[in-house]
N, C-alpha and C positions, 0 to 999 in steps of 0.2 A: 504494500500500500504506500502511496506515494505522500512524504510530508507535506505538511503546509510551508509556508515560509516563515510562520512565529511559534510553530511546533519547537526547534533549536532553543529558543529562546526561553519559552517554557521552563524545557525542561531544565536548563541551567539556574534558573531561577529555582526550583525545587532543591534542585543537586547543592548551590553551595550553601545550603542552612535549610534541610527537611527538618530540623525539628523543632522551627518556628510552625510550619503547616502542622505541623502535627499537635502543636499546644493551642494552637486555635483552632481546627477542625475537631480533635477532642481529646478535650484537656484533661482527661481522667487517663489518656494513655501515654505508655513512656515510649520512646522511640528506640526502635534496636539497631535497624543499620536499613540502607535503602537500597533496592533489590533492579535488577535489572528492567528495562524498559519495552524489550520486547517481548511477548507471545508468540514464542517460536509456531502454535500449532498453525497460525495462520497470517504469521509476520506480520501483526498488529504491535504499533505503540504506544503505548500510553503516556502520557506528562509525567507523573508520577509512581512509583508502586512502592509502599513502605512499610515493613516491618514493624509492628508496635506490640507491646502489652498490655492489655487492659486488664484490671482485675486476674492476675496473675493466667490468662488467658494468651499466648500469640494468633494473632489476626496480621491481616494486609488495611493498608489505608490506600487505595485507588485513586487520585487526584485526575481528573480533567479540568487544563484550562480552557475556557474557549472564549472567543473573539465576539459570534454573533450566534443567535437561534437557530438552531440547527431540526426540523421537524423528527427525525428521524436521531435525534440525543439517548432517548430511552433506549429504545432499540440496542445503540451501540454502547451504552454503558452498562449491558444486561452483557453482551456477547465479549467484553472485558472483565466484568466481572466474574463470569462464567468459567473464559479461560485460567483465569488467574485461579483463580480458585482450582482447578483441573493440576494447575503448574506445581503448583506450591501447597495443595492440599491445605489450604488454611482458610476460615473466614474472611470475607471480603467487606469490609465498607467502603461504596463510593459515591465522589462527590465532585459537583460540575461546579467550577468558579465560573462566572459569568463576569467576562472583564468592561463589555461596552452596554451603554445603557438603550435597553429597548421596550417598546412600551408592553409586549407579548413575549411572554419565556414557554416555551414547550411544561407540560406535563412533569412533575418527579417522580411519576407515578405509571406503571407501567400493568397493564389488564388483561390477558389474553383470554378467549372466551369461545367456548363452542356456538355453532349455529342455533343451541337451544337455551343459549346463555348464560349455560354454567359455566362456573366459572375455571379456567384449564391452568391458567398463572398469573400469578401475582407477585412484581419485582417493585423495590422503591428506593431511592436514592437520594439526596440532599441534593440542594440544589440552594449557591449563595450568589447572589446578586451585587457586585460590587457596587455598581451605582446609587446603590443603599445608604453606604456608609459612607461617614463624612472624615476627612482626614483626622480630626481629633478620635474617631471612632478607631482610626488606626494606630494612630501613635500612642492611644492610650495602652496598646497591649502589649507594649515595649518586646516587637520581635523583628530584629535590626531585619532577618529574609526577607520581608514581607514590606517594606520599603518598598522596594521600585514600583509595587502598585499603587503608591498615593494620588498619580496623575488622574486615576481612574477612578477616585473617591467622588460624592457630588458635587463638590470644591475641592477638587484639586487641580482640575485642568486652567489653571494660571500662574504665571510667573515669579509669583511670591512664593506659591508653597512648593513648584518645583523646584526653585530657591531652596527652600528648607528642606527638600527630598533628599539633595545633593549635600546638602552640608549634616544632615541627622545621619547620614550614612557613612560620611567623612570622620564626625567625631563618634562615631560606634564601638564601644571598649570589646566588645565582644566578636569583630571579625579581624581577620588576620588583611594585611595592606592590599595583598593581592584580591580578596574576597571584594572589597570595598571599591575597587575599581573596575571588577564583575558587574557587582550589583548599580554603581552608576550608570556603568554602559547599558544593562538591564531596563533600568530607569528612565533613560533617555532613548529605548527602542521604543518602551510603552507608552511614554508621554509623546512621541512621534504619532503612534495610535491615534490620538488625541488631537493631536495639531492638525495633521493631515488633513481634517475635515473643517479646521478653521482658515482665518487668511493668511495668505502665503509670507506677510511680517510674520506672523508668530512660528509659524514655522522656520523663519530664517532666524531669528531670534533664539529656539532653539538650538538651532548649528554652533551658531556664533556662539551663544552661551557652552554647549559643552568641548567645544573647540578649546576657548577659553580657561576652561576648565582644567581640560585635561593634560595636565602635565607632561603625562608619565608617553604621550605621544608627541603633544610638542616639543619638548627637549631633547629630543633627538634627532640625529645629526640627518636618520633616513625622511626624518618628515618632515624637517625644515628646508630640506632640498626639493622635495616634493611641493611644499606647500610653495617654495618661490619660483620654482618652475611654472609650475602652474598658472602663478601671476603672472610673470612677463607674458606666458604664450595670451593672455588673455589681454594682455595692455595689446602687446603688438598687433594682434588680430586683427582690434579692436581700430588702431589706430588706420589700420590699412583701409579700411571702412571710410573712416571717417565722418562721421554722422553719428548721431546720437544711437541712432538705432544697431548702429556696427559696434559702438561703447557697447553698448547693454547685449548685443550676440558675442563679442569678445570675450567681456565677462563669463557669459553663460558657459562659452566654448571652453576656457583657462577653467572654471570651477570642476567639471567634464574632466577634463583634461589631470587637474589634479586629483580628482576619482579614483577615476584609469590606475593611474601610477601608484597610489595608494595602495590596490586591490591587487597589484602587480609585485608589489615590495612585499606585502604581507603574507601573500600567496608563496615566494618565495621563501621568506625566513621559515616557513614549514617544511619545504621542500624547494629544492632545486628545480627538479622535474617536473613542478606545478606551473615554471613560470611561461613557458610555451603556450601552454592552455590557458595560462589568466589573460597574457595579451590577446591570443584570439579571439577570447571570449568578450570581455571589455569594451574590444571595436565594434561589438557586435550593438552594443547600449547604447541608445540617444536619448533616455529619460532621466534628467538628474535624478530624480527622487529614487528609481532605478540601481543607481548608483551609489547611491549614501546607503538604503538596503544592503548593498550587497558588504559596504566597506563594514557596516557592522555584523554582519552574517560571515564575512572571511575573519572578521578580528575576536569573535566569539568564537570560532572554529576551536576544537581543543586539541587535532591532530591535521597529519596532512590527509587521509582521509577522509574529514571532514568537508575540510576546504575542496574537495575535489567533489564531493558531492554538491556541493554550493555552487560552484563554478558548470557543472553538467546540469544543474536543475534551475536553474534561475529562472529560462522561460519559461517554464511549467509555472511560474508565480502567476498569482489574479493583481493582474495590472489594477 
């Protein structure tokens, strides 16, 4: 089965601190260790699958994140649940995060029933609605994972409190440096969610802000090359133009153009052998936004076969 494009994302977000999900999905269990993602019986993946104790009991905790209403959620969190259960012989509870707010969520409740209406199965599952809760509703359960969804609280999509997403995850005593600039970049895919559908200031606003931000890529000698490459080709361009309108495609082209070489550099520091295939593939994009996706989809990547999956699947994404 073929991922989404914020599946990756997902499940990284689960992977560096499952057992914040686990104290707020359910707080009476302890976390043991967090178990593989796929369902070999039929190459299904899930976001999450986690190991817990409850009442000196082991079970699984099932997480699905998901983006939008999906008719057809029951269904698939019956035939996750099932397998998993099948895999690992354990009790299963699972639970659907609902990251974007819509005015209709599917059923949690799942009814199967013969032609004469008795009743053949009955499955149910939790189902939480981010749009619910309000950023104080999150920060008050002091669980540094569970950060990068602030954006997606019913105020958090603005620039104050993504402000405060970025800096409550910066001073976090409880994750390790490399964790914390995980979970920013985490945070700054999700609040991208979020802009996408506002105007393209706050979406630029974003960039610059975590551009801005992020150090531990600025300060490097690969990305300050990149990043000033990038400008001139876009001044020069631009200049050859000459017209306002050749400024603003220069621009465009040099920001493009820095992309490219980004996804190019990154692609390589995983592997050598990647870099062939990122510049082919990279020429291939004319959508900025296309493009910023992929630079954080190759810089999440946590092996070079990740990156190669990224780089082969891209067009498969929903524009």
């Amino acid at each position: 089965m073929k991922q989404k494009p914020w599946d990756d994302t997902f499940k990284k977000l689960i992977r560096i601190q499952p057992e914040a999900f686990v104290r707020w999905l359910s707080p009476n269990a302890h976390f043991l260790q967090e178990l593989p993602h796929t369902l070999e019986q039929e190459d299904l993946h899930v976001d999450g699958l986690l190991q817990v104790e409850i009442v000196g009991q082991s079970m699984l905790l099932h997480i699905e994140l998901q983006t939008y209403p999906d008719a057809q959620m029951a269904e698939r969190i019956l035939r996750y649940n099932v397998l998993a259960h099948m895999k690992y012989d354990l009790p299963v509870l699972s639970y659907v995060i609902y990251l974007l707010e819509s005015k209709t969520l599917p059923p949690s409740l799942l009814i199967w029933r013969f032609p004469d209406e008795q009743e053949q199965l009955r499955f149910s599952f939790d189902s939480i609605h981010l749009a619910q809760f309000s950023v104080e509703d999150l920060l008050i359960m002091d669980l540094s994972g569970l950060l990068p969804l602030l954006p997606l609280t019913s105020n958090g999509a603005n620039s104050e409190q993504i402000e405060r997403m970025f800096h409550t995850i910066e001073n976090a005593q409880d994750l390790a440096a490399s964790d914390k600039k995980e979970l920013q970049l985490i945070g700054y895919t999700l609040a991208s969610l979020i802009y996408r559908k506002k105007s393209p200031e706050e979406q630029a606003w974003l960039i610059r802000r975590f551009n801005d931000m992020h150090e531990i890529l600025r300060d490097t000698p690969i990305y300050q090359a990149i990043l000033q490459e990038g400008r001139q080709l876009g001044v020069q361009e631009g200049r050859q133009l000459g017209v306002q309108e050749g400024r603003q495609i220069g621009v465009q082209e040099g920001r493009q153009n820095e992309l490219r070489k980004m996804i190019v550099a990154f692609a390589e520091a995983r592997s050598a052998r990647l870099r062939p295939l990122a510049e082919q593939q990279v020429q291939l994009i004319q959508s900025t936004s296309m493009l910023e996706t992929l630079v954080l989809k190759v810089g999440l990547a946590q092996n070079a076969q990740e990156v190669e999956e990224v780089l082969l699947h891209w067009p498969t994404w929903k524009k």
